[in-house]
C-alpha positions as CSV (number, residue, x, y, z in Angstrom):
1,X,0.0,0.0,0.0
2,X,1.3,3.3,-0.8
3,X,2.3,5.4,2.1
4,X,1.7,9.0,-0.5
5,X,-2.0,7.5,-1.9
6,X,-3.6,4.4,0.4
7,X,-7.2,4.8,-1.3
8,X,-5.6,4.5,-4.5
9,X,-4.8,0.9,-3.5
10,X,-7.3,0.2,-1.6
11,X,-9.8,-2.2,-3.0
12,X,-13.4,-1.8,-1.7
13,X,-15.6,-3.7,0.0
14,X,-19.2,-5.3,-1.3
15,X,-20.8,-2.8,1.4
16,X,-18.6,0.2,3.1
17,X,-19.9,1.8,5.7
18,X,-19.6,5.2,5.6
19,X,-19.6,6.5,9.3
20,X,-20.9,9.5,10.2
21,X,-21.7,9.5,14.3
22,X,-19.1,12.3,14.5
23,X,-20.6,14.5,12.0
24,X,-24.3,13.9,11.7
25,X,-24.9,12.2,15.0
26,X,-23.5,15.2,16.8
27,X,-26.8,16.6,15.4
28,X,-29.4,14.3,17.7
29,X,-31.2,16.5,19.7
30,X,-30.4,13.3,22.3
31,X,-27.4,15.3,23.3
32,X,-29.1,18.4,24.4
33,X,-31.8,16.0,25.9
34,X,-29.4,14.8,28.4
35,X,-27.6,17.5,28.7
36,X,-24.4,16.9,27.3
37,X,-24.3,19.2,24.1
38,X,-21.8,17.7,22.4
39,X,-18.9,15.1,22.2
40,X,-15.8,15.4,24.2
41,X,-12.8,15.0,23.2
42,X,-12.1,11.4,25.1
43,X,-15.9,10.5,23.1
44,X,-15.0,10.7,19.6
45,X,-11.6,9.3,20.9
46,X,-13.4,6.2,22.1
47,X,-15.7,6.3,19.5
48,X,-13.1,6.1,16.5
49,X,-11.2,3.4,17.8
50,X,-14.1,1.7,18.5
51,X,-15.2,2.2,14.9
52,X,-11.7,1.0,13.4
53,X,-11.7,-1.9,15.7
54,X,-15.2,-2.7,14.6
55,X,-14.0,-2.4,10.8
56,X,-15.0,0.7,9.7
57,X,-12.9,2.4,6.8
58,X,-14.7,5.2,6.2
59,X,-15.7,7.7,8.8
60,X,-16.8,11.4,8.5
61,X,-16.2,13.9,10.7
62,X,-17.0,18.1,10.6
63,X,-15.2,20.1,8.3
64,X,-12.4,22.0,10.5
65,X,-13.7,25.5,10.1
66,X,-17.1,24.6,12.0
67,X,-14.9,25.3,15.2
68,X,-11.4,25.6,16.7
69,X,-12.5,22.5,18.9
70,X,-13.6,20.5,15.4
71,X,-10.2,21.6,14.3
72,X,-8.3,20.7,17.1
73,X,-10.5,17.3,17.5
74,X,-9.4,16.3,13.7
75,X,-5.9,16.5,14.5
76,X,-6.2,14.3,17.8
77,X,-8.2,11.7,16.1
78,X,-5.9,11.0,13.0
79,X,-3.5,10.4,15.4
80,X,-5.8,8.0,17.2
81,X,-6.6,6.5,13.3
82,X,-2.9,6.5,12.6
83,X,-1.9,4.3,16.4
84,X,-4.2,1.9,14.7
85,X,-3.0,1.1,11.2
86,X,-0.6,-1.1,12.1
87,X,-3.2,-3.5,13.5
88,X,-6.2,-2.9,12.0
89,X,-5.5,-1.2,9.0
90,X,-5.9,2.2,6.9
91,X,-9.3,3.9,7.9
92,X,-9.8,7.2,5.9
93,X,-10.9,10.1,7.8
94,X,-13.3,12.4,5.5
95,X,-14.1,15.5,6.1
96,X,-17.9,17.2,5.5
97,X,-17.4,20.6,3.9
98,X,-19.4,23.2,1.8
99,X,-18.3,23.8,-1.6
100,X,-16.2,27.3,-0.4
101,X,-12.8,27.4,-0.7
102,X,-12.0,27.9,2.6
103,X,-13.8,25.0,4.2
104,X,-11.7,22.9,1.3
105,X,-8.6,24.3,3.0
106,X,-9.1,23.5,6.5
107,X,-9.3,20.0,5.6
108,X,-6.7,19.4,3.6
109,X,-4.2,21.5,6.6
110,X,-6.0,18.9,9.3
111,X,-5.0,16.1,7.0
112,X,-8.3,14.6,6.1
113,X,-8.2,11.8,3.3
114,X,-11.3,13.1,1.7
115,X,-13.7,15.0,1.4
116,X,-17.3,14.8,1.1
117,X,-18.7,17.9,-0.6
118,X,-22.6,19.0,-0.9
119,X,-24.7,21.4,-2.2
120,X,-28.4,22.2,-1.9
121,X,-30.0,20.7,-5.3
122,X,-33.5,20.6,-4.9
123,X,-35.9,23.9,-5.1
124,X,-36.7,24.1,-1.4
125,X,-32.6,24.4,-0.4
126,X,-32.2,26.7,-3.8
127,X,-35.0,29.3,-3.0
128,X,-34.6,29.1,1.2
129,X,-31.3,27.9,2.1
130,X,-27.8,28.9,-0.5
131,X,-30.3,31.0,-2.9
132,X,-28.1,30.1,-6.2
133,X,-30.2,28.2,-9.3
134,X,-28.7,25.5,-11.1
135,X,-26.5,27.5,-12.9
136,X,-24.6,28.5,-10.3
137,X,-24.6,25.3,-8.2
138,X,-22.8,24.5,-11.4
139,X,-20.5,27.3,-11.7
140,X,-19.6,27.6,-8.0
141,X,-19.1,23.3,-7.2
142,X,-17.5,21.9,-10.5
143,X,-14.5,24.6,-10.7
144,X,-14.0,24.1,-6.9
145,X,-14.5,20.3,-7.2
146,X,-12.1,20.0,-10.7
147,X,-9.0,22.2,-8.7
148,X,-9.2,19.9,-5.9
149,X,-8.9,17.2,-7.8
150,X,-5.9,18.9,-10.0
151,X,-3.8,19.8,-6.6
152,X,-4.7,16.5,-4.3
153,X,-4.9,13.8,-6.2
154,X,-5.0,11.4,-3.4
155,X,-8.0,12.8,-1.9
156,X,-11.3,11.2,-1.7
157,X,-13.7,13.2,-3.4
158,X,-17.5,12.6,-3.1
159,X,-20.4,15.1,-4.0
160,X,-23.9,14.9,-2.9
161,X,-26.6,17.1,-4.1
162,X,-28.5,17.6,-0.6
163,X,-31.7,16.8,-0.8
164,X,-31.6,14.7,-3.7
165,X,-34.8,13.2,-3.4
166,X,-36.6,16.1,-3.9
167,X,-34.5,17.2,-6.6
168,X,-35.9,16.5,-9.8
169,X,-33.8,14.0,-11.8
170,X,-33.5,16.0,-14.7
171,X,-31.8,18.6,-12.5
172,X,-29.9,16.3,-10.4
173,X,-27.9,15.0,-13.8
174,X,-27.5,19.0,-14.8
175,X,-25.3,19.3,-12.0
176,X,-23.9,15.6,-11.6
177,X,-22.7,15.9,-15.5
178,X,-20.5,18.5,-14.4
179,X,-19.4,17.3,-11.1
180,X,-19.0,13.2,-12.0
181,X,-15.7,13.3,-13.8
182,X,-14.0,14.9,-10.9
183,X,-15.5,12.7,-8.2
184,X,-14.8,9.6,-6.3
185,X,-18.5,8.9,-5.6
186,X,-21.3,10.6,-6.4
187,X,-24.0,10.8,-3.0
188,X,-27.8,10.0,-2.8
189,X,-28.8,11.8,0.1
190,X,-32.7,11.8,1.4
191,X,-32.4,14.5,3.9
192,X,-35.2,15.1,4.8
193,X,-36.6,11.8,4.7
194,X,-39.2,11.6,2.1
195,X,-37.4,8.5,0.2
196,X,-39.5,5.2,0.1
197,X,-38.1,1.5,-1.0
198,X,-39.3,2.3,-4.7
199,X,-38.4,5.6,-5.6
200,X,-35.2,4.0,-4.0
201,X,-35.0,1.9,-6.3
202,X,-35.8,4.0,-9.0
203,X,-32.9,6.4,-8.4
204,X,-30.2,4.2,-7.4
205,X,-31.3,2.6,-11.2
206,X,-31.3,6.5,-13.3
207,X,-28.0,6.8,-11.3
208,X,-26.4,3.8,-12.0
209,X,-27.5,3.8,-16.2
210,X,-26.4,8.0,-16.2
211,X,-22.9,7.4,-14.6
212,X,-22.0,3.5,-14.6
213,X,-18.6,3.2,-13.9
214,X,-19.2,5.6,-10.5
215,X,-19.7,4.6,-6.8
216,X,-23.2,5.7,-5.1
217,X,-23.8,6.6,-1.5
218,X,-26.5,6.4,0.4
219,X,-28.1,8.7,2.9
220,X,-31.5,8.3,4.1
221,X,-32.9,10.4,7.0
222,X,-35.8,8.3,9.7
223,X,-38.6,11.1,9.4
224,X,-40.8,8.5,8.2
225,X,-39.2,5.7,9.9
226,X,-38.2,4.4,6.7
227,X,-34.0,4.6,7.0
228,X,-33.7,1.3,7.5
229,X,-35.6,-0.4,5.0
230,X,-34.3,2.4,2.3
231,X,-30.5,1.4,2.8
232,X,-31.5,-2.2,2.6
233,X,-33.0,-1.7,-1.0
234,X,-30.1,0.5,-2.2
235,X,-27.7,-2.6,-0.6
236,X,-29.7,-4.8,-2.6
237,X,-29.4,-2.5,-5.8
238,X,-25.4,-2.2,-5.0
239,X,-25.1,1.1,-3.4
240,X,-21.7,0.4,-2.1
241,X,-21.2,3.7,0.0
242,X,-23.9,3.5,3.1
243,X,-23.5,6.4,5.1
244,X,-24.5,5.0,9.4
245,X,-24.4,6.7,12.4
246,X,-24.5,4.1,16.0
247,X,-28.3,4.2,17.3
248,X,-28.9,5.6,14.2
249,X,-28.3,9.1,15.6
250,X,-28.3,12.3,13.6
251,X,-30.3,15.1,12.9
252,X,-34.4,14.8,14.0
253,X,-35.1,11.5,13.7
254,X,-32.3,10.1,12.7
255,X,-30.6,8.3,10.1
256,X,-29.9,4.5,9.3
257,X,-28.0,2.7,12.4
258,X,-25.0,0.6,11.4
259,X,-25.6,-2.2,13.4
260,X,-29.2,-2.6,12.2
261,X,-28.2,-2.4,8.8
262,X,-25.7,-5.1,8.9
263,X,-27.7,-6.7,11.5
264,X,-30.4,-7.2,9.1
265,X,-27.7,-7.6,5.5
266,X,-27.0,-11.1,7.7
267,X,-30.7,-12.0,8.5
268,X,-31.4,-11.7,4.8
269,X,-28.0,-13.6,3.6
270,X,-26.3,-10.7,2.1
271,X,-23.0,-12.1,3.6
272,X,-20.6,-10.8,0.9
273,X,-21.6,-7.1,2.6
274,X,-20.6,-8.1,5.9
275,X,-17.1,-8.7,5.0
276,X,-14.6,-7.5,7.3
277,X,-17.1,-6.5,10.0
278,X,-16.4,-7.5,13.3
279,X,-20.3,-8.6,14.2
280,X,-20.0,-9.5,17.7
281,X,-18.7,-5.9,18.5
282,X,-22.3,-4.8,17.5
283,X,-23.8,-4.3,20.6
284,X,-20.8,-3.7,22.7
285,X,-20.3,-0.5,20.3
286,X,-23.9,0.2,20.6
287,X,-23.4,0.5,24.6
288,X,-20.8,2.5,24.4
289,X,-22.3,4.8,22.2
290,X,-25.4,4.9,24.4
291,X,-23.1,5.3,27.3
292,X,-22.0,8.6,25.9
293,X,-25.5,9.9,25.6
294,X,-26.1,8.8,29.1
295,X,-28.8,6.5,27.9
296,X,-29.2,3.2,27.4
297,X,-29.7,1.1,24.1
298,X,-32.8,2.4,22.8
299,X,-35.7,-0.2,22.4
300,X,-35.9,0.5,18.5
301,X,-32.6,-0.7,17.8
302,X,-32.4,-4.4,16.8
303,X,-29.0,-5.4,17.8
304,X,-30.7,-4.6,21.8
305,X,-31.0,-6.6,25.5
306,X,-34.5,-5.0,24.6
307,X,-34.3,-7.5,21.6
308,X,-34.0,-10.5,24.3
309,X,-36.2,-9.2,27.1
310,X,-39.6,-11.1,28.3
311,X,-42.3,-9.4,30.6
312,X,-45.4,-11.7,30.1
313,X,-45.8,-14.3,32.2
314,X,-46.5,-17.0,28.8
315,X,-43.1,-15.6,27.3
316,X,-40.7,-15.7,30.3
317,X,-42.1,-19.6,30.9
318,X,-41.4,-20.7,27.1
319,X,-38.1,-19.1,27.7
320,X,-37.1,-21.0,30.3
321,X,-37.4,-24.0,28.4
322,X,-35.9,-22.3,24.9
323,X,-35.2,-19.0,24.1
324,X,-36.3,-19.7,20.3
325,X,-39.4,-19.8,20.8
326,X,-40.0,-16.2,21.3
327,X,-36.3,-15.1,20.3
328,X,-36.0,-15.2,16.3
329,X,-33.0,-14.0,15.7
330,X,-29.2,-14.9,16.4
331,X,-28.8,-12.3,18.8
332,X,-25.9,-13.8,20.3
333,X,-23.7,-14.1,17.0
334,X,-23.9,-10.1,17.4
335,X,-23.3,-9.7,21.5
336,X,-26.1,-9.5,22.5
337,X,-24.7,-12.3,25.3
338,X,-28.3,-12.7,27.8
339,X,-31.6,-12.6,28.0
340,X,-33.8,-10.6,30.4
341,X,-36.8,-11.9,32.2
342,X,-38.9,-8.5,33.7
343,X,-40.2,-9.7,37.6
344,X,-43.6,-7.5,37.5
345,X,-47.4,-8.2,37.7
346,X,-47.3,-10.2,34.3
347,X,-44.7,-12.7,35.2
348,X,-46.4,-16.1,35.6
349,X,-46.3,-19.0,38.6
350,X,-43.4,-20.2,36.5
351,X,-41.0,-17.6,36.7
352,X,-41.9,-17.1,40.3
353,X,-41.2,-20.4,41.4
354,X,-38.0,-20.1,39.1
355,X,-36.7,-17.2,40.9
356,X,-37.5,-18.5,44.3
357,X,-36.3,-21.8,44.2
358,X,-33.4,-21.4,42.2
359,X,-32.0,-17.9,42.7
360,X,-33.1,-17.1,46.6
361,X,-32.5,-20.6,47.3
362,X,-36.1,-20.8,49.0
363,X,-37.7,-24.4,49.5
364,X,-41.4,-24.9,47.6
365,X,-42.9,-26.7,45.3
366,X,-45.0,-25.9,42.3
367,X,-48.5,-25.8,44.1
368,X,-47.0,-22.6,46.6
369,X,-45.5,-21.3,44.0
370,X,-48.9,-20.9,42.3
371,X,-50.6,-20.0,45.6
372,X,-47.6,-17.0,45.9
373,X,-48.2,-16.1,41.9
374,X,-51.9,-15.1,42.7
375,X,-51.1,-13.0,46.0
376,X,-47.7,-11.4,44.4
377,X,-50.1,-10.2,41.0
378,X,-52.6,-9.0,43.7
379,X,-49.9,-6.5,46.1
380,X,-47.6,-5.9,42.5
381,X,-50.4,-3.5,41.5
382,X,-49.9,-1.4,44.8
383,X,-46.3,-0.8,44.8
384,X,-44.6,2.2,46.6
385,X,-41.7,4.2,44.4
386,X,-39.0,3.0,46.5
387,X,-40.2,-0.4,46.3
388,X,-39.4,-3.3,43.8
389,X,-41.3,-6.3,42.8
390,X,-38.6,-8.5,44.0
391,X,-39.2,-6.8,47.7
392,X,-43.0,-7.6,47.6
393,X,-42.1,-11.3,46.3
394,X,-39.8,-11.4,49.5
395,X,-42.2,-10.2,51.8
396,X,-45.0,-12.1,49.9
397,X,-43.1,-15.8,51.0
398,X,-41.3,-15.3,53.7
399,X,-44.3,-13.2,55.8
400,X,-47.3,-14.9,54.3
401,X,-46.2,-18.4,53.2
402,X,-43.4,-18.7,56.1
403,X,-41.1,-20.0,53.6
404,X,-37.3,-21.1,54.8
405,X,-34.2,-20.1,52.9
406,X,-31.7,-22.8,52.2
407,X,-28.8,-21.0,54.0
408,X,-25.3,-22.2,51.7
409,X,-21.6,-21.9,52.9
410,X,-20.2,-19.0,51.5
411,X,-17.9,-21.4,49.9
412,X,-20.5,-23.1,48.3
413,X,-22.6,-20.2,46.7
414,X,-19.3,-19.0,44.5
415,X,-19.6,-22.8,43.1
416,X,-23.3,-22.7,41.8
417,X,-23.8,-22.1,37.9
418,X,-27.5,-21.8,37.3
419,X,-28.2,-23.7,34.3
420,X,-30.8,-23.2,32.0
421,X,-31.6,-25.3,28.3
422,X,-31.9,-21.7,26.2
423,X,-28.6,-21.0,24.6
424,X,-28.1,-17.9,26.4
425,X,-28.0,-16.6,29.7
426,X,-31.3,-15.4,31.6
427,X,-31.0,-12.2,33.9
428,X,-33.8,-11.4,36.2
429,X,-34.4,-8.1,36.9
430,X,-37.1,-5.9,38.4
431,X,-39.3,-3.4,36.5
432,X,-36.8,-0.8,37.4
433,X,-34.4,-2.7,35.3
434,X,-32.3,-3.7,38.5
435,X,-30.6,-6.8,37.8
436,X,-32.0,-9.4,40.8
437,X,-29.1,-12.6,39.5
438,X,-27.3,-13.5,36.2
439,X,-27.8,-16.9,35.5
440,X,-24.9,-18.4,33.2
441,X,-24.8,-21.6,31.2
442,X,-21.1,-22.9,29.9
């Protein structure tokens, strides 16, 4: 690989992920939700290595003339890109700029790869937002764009027409005629989220027949919850650019999640995408961007604990015996490592006899256990704040039923391994999401 031009010798993947939680998903209004603002310097740290270790090659970060911290931040995380070649291999670092000269500049002075340069194309970001036609969206991108491309050769060059999907086609080419010869890739983006699985289709096709020998990129924005399923049908049209954010973060609702998409690229045997991706990461990367948001993994996300969790009492008992039966999906083969049984006022006689028995080491058989079940779903109903369902299970047995505890050496608890027949690991914990005992299995 050449040390002056890597991308030049790079050969690209069936499906490159195109990350852009430091750009775009420093736009969720999540941040401001909990307070945080932005990401520190240690987060997008963290987050790039996590992201190279992950296999990312391709991650986008603010131009350098958004900020003195953006600039600064740059600098400090090619050098956390450039600890990592040796073991993981080149990542490019692109940079999101304007078409102006000056953002160009403070990009290539940070050392950025590439850059991915955008324009306003449709009439709603020509009349309200830059207020240049056609003509000069022409005039002011392809000279810029054709002088980049003269003086750094071995920069990545991508330009997206913002808004493309409500960009007329016939317009979209005016401007991608001049632009295409200059470029690396030319970008799809639906920023506003208006894009559905066929006029997916249909562009990704006028695209690919206008400028064949030319990478696409996707973009596609969650307004009508439709990211997902919108990078999975360009994927299946080979868009090999897919710009992700983790969680799916970014601005309003949100844009694709990279661990969804590949999450769901497996499900549907798509596994010449998934090449080079390290899968198991998926949800350990998903905490730890959760983590930074002081959250936790939302529910929507696939590759989730939320994704293994049982409340009703019918669920947790099938469980038990097999997590299959209500757990689809190879959860584990992505780290999602346990299962979660919710102790509340749907869990069954089952589960209550379960935790009883086998985690409180209490002594009862299956006809108190039921007799417990119906005076536990009776008191649930009337808990206090400060008190959880495992207390007024407790209470419940020991109070009511006058049920002894099998008291163990302490010896003897540290050598117990609750074993169940699921696959995975069941954790019990309360409707406050306290965890009441981790059951492992070998």
């Amino acid at each position: 690989m050449s040390e002056q031009f890597p991308f030049r010798n790079y050969r690209p993947r069936a499906l490159e992920i195109v990350d852009t939680t430091l750009r775009d998903g420093q736009q969720t209004s999540l941040l401001h939700d909990h307070h945080k603002y932005f990401f520190s310097r240690t987060d997008k740290e963290e987050i790039v290595r996590a992201l190279i270790i992950y296999g990312v090659k391709f991650i986008e970060l603010f131009a350098p003339v958004v900020s003195p911290q953006e600039r600064d931040d740059f600098v400090a995380l090619r050098e956390v890109r450039d600890s990592l070649i040796t073991q993981k291999g080149y990542t490019f670092l692109l940079a999101h700029v304007r078409c102006h000269a000056r953002d160009v500049q403070s990009a290539v002075e940070a050392g950025a790869d590439g850059l991915n340069l955008y324009m306003g194309t449709s009439a709603e970001s020509r009349h309200y937002n830059h207020g240049n036609d056609l003509e000069a969206i022409v005039d002011r991108a392809a000279p810029l764009i054709e002088e980049v491309r003269r003086n750094y050769p071995h920069l990545i060059l991508r330009f997206s027409g913002e808004d493309a999907f409500r960009t007329r086609l016939e317009e979209l080419f005016h401007v991608y005629d001049a632009i295409a010869p200059h470029v690396d890739r030319l970008g799809m983006p639906d920023t506003v989220g208006v894009a559905t699985p066929a006029t997916v289709g249909r562009r990704v096709a006028a695209l690919r027949g206008r400028y064949p020998r030319i990478d696409l990129e996707g973009h596609f924005h969650d307004d009508r919850g439709l990211s997902l399923v919108n990078a999975l049908e360009a994927a299946r049209h080979e868009v090999r650019y897919m710009n992700t954010t983790l969680l799916g973060m970014a601005e309003r609702s949100g844009i694709t999640s990279m661990t969804a998409l590949l999450f769901n690229l497996y499900l549907d045997r798509e596994f010449d995408k998934l090449e080079g991706y390290h899968l198991r990461g998926s949800y350990p990367i998903n905490v730890l961007a959760a983590d930074k948001l002081k959250m936790l993994v939302p529910s929507k996300e696939p590759v989730s604990l939320t994704n293994r969790t049982h409340t009703a009492g019918v669920h947790q008992s099938a469980v038990l015996n097999d997590s299959s039966a209500y757990e689809a999906h190879p959860y584990d083969l992505f780290g999602v490592s346990e299962s979660e049984i919710l102790l509340g006022p749907l869990s069954g006689w089952n589960i209550i006899h379960y935790f009883l028995k086998e985690i409180r080491y209490y002594q009862l058989d299956e006809a108190t256990a039921k007799e417990i079940a119906a005076v536990f779903k009776e008191r649930v109903y009337q808990l206090a704040p400060d008190v959880s369902p495992e207390q007024v299970l407790i209470a419940v047995a020991e109070k009511e039923f006058g049920l002894a505890r099998l008291e163990l050496p302490e010896t003897a608890r540290t050598q117990i391994v609750q074993r169940l027949d699921s696959p995975a690991a069941v954790r019990l914990v309360g409707l406050a999401g306290v965890p009441l005992k981790v059951a492992e299995v070998d």
